[in-house]
N, C-alpha and C positions, 0 to 999 in steps of 0.2 A: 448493717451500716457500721462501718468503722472510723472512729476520730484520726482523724488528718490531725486540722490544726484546729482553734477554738474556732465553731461556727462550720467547719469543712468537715464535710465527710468520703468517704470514699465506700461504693456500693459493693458488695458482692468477694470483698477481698482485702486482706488486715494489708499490704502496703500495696508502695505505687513505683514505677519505675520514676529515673530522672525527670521527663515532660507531665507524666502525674504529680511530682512535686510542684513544677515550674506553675502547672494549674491550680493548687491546691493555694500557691502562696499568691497570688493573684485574686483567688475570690474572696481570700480571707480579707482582701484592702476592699471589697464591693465598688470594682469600676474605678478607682484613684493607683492603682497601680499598675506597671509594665515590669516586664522580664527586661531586665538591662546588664548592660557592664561584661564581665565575665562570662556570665549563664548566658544572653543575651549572644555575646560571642560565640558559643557553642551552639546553643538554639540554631545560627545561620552556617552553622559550618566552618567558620574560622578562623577554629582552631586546631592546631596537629597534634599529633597521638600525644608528645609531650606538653602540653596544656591543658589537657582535658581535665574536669571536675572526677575529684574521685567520691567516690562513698565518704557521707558526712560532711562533703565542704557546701559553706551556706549558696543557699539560691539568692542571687541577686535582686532585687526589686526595683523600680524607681519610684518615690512616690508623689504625687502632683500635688500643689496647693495645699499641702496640710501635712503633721507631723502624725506621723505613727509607730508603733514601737510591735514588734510580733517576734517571738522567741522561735524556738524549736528550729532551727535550723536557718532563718533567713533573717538574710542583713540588706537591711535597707536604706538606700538611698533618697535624697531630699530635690527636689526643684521648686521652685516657684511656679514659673511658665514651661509648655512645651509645646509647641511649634504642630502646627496639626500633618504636616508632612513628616513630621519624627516617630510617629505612630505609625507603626502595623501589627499584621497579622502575622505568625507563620505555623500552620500544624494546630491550628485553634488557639492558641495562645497570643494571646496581646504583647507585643513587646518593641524596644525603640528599633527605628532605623537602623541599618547599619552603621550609617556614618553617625548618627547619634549612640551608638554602640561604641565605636571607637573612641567618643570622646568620653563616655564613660570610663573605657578600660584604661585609659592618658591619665585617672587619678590614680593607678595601682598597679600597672606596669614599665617596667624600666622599658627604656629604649628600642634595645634590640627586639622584646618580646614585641611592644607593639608596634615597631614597623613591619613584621612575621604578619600581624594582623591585618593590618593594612595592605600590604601586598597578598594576601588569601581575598580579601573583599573584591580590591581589582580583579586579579588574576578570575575570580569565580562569576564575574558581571555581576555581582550582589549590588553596588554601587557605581556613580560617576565619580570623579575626580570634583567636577562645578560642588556636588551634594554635597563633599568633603567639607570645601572652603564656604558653605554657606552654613553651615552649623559651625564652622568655628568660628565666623562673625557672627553670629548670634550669641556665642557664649564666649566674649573678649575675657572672662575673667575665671573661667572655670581650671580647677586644677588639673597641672597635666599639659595646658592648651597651649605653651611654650614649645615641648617637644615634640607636640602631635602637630602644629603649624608649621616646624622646623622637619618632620618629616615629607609633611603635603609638599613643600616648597623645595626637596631635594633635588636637585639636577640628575637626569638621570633616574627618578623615580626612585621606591622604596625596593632595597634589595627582599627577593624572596628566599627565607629559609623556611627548614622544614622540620628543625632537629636544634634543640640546644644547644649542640656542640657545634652545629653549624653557626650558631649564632654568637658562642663564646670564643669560636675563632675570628670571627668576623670583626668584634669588639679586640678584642689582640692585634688586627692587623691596623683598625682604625689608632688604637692609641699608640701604638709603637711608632706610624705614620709611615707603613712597608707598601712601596707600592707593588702590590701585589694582587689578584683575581679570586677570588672566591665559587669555586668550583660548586655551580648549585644543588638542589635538592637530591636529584638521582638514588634511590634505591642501589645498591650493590649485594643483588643476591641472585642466584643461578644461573644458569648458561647461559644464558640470552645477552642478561645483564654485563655477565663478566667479558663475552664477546665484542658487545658494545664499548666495556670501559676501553677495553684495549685498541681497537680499533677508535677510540678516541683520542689515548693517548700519542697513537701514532702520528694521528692527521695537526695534534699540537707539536709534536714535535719539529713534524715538517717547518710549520710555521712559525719556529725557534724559539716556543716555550714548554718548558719544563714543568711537570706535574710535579708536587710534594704532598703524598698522603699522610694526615697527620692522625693518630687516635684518639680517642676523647681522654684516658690516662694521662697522655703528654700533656691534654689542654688542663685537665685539674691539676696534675702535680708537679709537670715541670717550665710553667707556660716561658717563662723567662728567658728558661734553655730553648726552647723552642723557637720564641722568636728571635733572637741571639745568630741561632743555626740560617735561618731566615735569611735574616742581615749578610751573614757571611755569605752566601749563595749568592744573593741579589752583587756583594760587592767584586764577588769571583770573576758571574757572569758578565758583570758590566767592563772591568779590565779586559774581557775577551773580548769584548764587540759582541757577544752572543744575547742582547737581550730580544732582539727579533722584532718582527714588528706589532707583538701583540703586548710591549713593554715590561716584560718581565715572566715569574715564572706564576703558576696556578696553584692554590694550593685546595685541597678538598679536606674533608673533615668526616670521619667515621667511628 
C-alpha cells in the first residue's frame, strides 16, 4: 500500500494515473467532495489538446458545506449548497454536471477559452442549452457568471474552436470589429485533408469569398500588422463590389 494523500492509499503500486488522482483527491474529502472546474472539464472531455492538465497541475475539487484545506497537489473549491442535479458520476468518479462545470471553469477562464468549452459541451450532447440557463440562475452571484450568461445568450450560439490560435484570432477579429468569418476547427494534415482544403477553397471562391490563412507567429508577434493587412483587403474588396454574398472574406488560423 502506498500513501496517496493523508488517509488514501493506493494498492499494489507507488503512483496513479490523472483519474487515480481525481479519486484519490475525492476520498480524502469522505463523500463532501466532487471533481470540478478545470479537472471536471477534462474528466467529460471538454477540453482540446491545448487545455489539457499537464503533469503537476492541481486537481480541482469542489467542496460542499464545509471548509477544507488538502495540500499535495489539489486546490479546492467552496460552495455552500449544490443542487442534486449538479451531481454525477463519470468513470467511478463523483463530479459536477457539465453545466455546473462550466460555471466553475467562468471563475478562471477568459472568454475565448470558455466559450471553446461551451461549445465542446453542446457540440458532444454532454448537456442541454435549458441545463445551462438553470445553473446560472441558481448562482446569480457566482464569479465568472457575467461572461458565462453573456455567452449562453449569444446570437448565433458559442463559436467552436479547437486551437488557441484559433481562438486568439478570433479575439483579433472581435476587438478590431473586422467583419470577417472564422474558418473552423479542421485539421490540415495529409492528403485527404489538403484535397478537401482546396476543393474548399474553390467552392468559396465561386461564392465570392476569399480565404486568408494566417499562422500562429503572425498572431503572437505581429497581430496589429495583421489585422491592419485585414482592413486593407476588406476596404479593396469592398471598392470592387467583390464582397459576395457571404460578406466578406474567411480567414483560418494555423
Amino acid at each position: 500500500m502506498h500513501l496517496t494523500l493523508p488517509g488514501v492509499y493506493l494498492v499494489g503500486r507507488p503512483s496513479s494515473d490523472l483519474h487515480g488522482r481525481m479519486m484519490a483527491a475525492v476520498l480524502q474529502l469522505r463523500g463532501d467532495g466532487l471533481i470540478s472546474a478545470r479537472t471536471a472539464a477534462q474528466l467529460w472531455g471538454m477540453l482540446d489538446t491545448t487545455q489539457l492538465l499537464r503533469d503537476g497541475d492541481p486537481i480541482d475539487v469542489l467542496v460542499v458545506g464545509r471548509s477544507a484545506r488538502i495540500d499535495h497537489g489539489v486546490r479546492i473549491h467552496r460552495t455552500r449548497t449544490l443542487a442534486r442535479q449538479d451531481i454525477r458520476w463519470r468513470n467511478g468518479i463523483p463530479v459536477t454536471s457539465p453545466a455546473r462545470t462550466l460555471l466553475g471553469c467562468a471563475a478562471v477562464f477568459d472568454e475565448p477559452e470558455l466559450e471553446a468549452l461551451l461549445a465542446a459541451a453542446l457540440r458532444k450532447n454532454l448537456m442541454r442549452a435549458s441545463e445551462l440557463r438553470e445553473v446560472i440562475a441558481r448562482n446569480p452571484r457566482a464569479s465568472g457568471i457575467a461572461t458565462l450568461r453573456a455567452l449562453a445568450e449569444r446570437p448565433g450560439g458559442a463559436r467552436d474552436t479547437r486551437s488557441v490560435y484559433e481562438r486568439k484570432l478570433l479575439r483579433l477579429l472581435r476587438d478590431a470589429d473586422l467583419p470577417l468569418e472564422l474558418d473552423g476547427w479542421q485539421h490540415h494534415g495529409g492528403r485527404e485533408q489538403f484535397e478537401h482544403d482546396r476543393l474548399r477553397d474553390q467552392r468559396l471562391a465561386v461564392a465570392g469569398q476569399r480565404v486568408i490563412r494566417v499562422t500562429g507567429r503572425q498572431i503572437d508577434h505581429r497581430p496589429y500588422a495583421l489585422v491592419a493587412r485585414m482592413a486593407s483587403l476588406i476596404t479593396v474588396r469592398g471598392l470592387a463590389g467583390a464582397g459576395g454574398p457571404g460578406g466578406g472574406p474567411l480567414a483560418t488560423a494555423r
